[in-house]
LUMDRENFI-545477 format. One record per residue (C-alpha): residue in one letter; x, z, y. Coordinates in steps of 0.02 Angstrom, whole numbers, padded with zeros to 5 digits, always signed. Layout:
<pts>
AXZY ...
</pts>
This chain:
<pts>
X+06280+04143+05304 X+06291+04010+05159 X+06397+03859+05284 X+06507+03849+05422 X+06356+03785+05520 X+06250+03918+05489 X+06386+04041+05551 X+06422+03950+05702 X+06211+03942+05720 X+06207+04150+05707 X+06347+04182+05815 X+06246+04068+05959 X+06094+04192+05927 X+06206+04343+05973 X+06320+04258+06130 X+06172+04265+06240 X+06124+04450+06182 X+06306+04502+06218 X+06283+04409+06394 X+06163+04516+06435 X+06238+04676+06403 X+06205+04714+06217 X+06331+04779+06120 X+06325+04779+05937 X+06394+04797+05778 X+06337+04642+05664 X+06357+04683+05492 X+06370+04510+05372 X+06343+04487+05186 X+06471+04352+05089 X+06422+04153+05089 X+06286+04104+04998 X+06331+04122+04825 X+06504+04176+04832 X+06490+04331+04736 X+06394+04263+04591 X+06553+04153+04601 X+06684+04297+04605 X+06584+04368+04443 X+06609+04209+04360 X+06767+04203+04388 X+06787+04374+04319 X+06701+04351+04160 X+06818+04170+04146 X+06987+04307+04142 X+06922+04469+04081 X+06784+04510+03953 X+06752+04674+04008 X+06815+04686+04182 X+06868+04847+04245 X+06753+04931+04374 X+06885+04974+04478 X+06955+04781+04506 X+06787+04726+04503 X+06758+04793+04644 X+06941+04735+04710 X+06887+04561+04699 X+06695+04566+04749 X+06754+04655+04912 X+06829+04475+04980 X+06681+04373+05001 X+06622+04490+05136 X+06796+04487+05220 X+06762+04304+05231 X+06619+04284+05318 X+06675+04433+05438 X+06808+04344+05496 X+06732+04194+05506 X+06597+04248+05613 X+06717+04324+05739 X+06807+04168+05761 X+06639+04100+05781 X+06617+04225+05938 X+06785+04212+06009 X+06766+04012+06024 X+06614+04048+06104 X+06680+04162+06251 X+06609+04321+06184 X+06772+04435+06144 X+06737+04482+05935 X+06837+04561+05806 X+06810+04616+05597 X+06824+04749+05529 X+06836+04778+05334 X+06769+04964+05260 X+06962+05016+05246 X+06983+04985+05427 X+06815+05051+05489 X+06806+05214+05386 X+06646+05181+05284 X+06683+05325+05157 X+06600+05302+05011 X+06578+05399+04816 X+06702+05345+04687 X+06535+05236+04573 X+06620+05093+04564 X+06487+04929+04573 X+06349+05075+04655 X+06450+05166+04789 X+06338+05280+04889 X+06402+05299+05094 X+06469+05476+05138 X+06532+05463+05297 X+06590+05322+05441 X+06704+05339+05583 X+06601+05322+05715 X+06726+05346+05843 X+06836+05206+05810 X+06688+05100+05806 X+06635+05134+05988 X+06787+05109+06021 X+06801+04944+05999 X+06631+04913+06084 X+06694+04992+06257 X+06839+04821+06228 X+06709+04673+06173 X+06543+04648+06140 X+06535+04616+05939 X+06623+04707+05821 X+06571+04609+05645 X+06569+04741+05489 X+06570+04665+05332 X+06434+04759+05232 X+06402+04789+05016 X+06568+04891+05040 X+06640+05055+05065 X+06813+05134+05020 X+06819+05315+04923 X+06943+05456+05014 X+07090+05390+04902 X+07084+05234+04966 X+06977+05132+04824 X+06884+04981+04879 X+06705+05013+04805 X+06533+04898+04818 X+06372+04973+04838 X+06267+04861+04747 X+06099+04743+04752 X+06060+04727+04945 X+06225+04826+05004 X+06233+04737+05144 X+06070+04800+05219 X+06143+04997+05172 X+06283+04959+05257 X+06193+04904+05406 X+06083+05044+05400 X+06182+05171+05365 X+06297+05123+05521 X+06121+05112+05642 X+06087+05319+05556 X+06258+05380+05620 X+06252+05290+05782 X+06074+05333+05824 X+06031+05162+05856 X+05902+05032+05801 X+05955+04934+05661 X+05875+04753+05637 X+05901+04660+05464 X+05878+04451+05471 X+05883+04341+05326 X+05792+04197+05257 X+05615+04270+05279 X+05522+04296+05436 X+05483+04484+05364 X+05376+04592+05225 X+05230+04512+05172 X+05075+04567+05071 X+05144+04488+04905 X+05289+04346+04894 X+05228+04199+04950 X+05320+04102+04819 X+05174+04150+04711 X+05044+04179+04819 X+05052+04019+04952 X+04910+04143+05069 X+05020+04289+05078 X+05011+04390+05253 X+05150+04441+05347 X+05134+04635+05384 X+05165+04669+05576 X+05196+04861+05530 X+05231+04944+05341 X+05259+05132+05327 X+05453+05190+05270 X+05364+05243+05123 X+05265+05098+05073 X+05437+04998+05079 X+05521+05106+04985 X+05379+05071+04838 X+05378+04891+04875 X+05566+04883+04855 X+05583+04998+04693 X+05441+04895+04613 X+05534+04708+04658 X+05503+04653+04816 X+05666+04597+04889 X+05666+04591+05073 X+05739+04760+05088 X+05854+04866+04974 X+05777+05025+04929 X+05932+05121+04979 X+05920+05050+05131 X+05761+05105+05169 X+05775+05306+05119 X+05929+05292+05232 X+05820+05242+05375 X+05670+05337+05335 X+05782+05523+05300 X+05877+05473+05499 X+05727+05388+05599 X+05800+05235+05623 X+05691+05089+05690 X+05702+04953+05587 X+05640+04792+05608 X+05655+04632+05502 X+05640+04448+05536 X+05704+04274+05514 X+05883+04226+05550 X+05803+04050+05584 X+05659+04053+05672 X+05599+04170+05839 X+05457+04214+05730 X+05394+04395+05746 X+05449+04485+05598 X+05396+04661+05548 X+05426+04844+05586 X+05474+04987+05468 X+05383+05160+05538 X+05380+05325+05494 X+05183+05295+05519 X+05084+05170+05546 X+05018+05166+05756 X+04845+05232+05787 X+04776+05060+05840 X+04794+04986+05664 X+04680+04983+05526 X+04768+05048+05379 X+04727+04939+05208 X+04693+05038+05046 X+04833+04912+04974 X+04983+04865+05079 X+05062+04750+04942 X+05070+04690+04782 X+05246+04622+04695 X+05325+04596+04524 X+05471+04614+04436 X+05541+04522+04311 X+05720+04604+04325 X+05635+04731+04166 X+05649+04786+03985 X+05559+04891+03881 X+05655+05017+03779 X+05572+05108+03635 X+05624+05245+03507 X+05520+05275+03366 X+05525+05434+03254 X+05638+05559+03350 X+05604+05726+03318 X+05462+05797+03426 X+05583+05923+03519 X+05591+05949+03700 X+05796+05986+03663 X+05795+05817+03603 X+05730+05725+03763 X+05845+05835+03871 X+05999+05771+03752 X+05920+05584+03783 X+05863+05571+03994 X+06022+05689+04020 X+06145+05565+03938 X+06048+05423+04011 X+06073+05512+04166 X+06258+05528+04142 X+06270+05339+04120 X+06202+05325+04296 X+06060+05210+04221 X+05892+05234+04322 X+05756+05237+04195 X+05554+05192+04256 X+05368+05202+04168 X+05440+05333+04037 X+05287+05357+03900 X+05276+05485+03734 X+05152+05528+03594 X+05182+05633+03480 X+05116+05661+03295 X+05154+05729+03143 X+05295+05824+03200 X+05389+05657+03282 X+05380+05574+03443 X+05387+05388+03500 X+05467+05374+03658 X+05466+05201+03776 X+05552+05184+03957 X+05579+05022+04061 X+05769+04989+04133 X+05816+04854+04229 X+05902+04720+04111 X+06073+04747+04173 X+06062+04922+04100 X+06006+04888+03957 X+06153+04859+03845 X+06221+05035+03888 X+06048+05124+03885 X+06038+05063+03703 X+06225+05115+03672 X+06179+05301+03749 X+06020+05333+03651 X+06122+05272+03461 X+06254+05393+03517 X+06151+05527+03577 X+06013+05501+03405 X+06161+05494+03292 X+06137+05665+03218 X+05948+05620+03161 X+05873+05533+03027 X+05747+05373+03025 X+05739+05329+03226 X+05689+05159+03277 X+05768+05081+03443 X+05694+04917+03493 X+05701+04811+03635 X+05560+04693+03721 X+05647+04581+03833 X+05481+04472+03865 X+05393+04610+04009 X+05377+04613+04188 X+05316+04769+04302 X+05164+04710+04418 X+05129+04862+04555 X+04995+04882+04677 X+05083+04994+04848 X+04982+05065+04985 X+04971+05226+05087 X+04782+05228+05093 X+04768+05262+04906 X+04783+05424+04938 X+04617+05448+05018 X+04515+05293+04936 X+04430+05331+04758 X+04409+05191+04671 X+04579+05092+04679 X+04654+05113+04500 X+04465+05046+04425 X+04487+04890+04542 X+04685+04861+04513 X+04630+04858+04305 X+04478+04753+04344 X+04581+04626+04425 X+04716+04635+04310 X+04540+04627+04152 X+04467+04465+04272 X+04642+04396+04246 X+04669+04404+04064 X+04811+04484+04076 X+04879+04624+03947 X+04953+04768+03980 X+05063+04866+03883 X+05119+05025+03975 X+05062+05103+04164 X+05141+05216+04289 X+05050+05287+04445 X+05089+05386+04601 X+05007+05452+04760 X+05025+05256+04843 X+05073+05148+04694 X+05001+05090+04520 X+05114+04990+04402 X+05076+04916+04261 X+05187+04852+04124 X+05122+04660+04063 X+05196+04519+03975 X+05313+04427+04068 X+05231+04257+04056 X+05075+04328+04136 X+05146+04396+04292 X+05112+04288+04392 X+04924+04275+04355 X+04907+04461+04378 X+04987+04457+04553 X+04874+04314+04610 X+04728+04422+04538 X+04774+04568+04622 X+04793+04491+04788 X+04633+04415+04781 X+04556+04573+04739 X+04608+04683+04883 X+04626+04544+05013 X+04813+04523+05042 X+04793+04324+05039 X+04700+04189+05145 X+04621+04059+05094 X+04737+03886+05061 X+04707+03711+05047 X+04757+03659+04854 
</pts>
């Protein structure tokens, strides 16, 4: 949605789909960069914006493109209108910048497709029950989306600037394969640990309802890839479905806190409070003390370090430091669960590559491992190669 052109170029994709008897709710994202640009100007008049009219002002850029799009329609002959959160009903919690949904009116929506054929929903926000305007953060536009497909029992498809989900990103790895089918759950990994053609919200919304999903290219009639609840019968399923990065991390660590269980309540409780999400948590203890080290995402990472100081104040001779130089590499796929072997050949690739590591993290489908930022890269490229997510290319 980043020009006029490209607007005018979707809303020819949907007149023919209208024309023969879809109707739809389409739910847009703001132009191209426009939100970076409304936090910009935010940070140019306020230091420390408030949440509240933050939120206020990030709103617009979806409101844009809404409209925009619908004028798109109505010039082409295919009756359109937008509709903002306010207007639509899309209830959301009060977290201001991280909104969860709650509820939509669903009536007034199918209303409006009995009238016309497109009713365009700006998406990333919501509106609490006093009437705040609220975002709901990275990828809100796909919640949105989703969230509107759950409560209409309807298939929800998400298009953007990739043809789908593929193996690994194939920014890094030129071979990577698209996936034709990926498991709700595998997705939701693959999205927690980086990969950014889905939100993870967007998925658990989609996986807890049923909806069919299904992502592709908003360029191209390239087949994209479906979202399932399980993979069909027919298909072989991998040992690994995907490997990403992220780059988005930093490593927190607290030295010399008392080894008390009271005291790591006080510390992930407070943590908690500050709605900070907290990943590949690690202790040892000794001599009494305990040395504790977490990843956050970097945005968080100013407050988490504010928290713990606040919450260690009453001790003596704790240590915070921070180790902004990491990334999180992670192996994702459902057949882990029943193939031995997988964490020896994930640290293999990762030993093959040169690559340190400084911290892991494991689940029933997923292996992370924390390494230094620099080598990232390398270790995805290794770990693609070693469970067979890439062809071949021509260097």
């Amino acid at each position: 949605m980043a020009t006029p052109e490209r607007i005018r170029s979707i809303a020819e994709k949907i007149v023919p789909l209208v024309r023969q008897g879809e109707r739809m709710a389409v739910v847009v994202s703001a132009m191209g960069k426009t939100t970076n640009s409304l936090l910009d100007l935010a940070g140019n008049v306020a230091r420390n914006p408030v949440p509240r009219e933050l939120d206020m002002l990030l709103s617009t850029g979806e409101q844009v493109t809404a409209a925009l799009l619908a004028m798109a329609l109505n010039e082409a002959g295919v009756p359109a209108v937008s509709y903002n959160a306010f207007q639509l009903g899309m209830v959301t919690t009060p977290s201001f910048g991280n909104a969860r949904v709650v509820d939509l009116n669903v009536g007034k929506l199918a209303k409006e497709l009995e009238k016309r054929g497109v009713v365009v929903v700006t998406g990333f926000q919501g509106v609490t029950e006093d009437g705040d305007l609220t975002t709901l953060g990275r990828g809100g536009s796909d919640t949105s989306a989703v969230a509107i497909a759950a409560k209409c029992r309807c298939r929800c498809e998400i298009y953007s600037d990739v043809a789908g989900v593929y193996t690994c990103d194939p920014h890094v790895v030129p071979g990577a394969r698209k996936l034709e089918y990926i498991t709700c759950d595998e997705m939701l990994e693959l999205a927690a640990q980086g990969a950014k053609v889905l939100h993870s919200r967007a998925v658990e919304i989609a996986k807890k309802h049923s909806v069919e999903l299904y992502c592709a290219s908003t360029f191209s009639a390239e087949r994209g890839t479906y979202v399932v609840g399980t993979l069909p019968e027919w298909l072989e399923q991998p040992v690994v479905t995907g490997v990403t990065s992220d780059t988005n991390q930093m490593k927190v660590t607290v030295n010399c806190i008392p080894g008390d269980t009271a005291v790591f309540a006080a510390v992930f409780g407070a943590l908690a409070d500050k709605g900070i999400n907290i990943d590949m948590i690690s202790t040892v203890s000794e001599n009494g003390h305990s040395h504790l080290t977490f990843t956050v995402v970097d945005s968080s990472v100013r407050v988490a370090r504010e928290t713990l100081e606040g919450v260690l104040s009453r001790y003596a001779g704790w240590i915070v430091g921070v180790d902004e130089s990491v990334a999180k590499v992670s192996a994702v796929g459902v057949g882990m669960k029943s193939a031995p072997g997988v964490a020896a050949r994930f640290f293999v690739a990762l030993d093959k590559a040169g690559v340190r590591m400084v911290g892991t993290t494991t689940s029933e489908i997923k292996i992370s491992a924390l390494v230094p930022r620099d080598e990232a890269k390398r270790a995805v490229e290794f770990l693609a190669k070693e469970f067979g997510l890439a062809d071949e290319t021509d260097d």
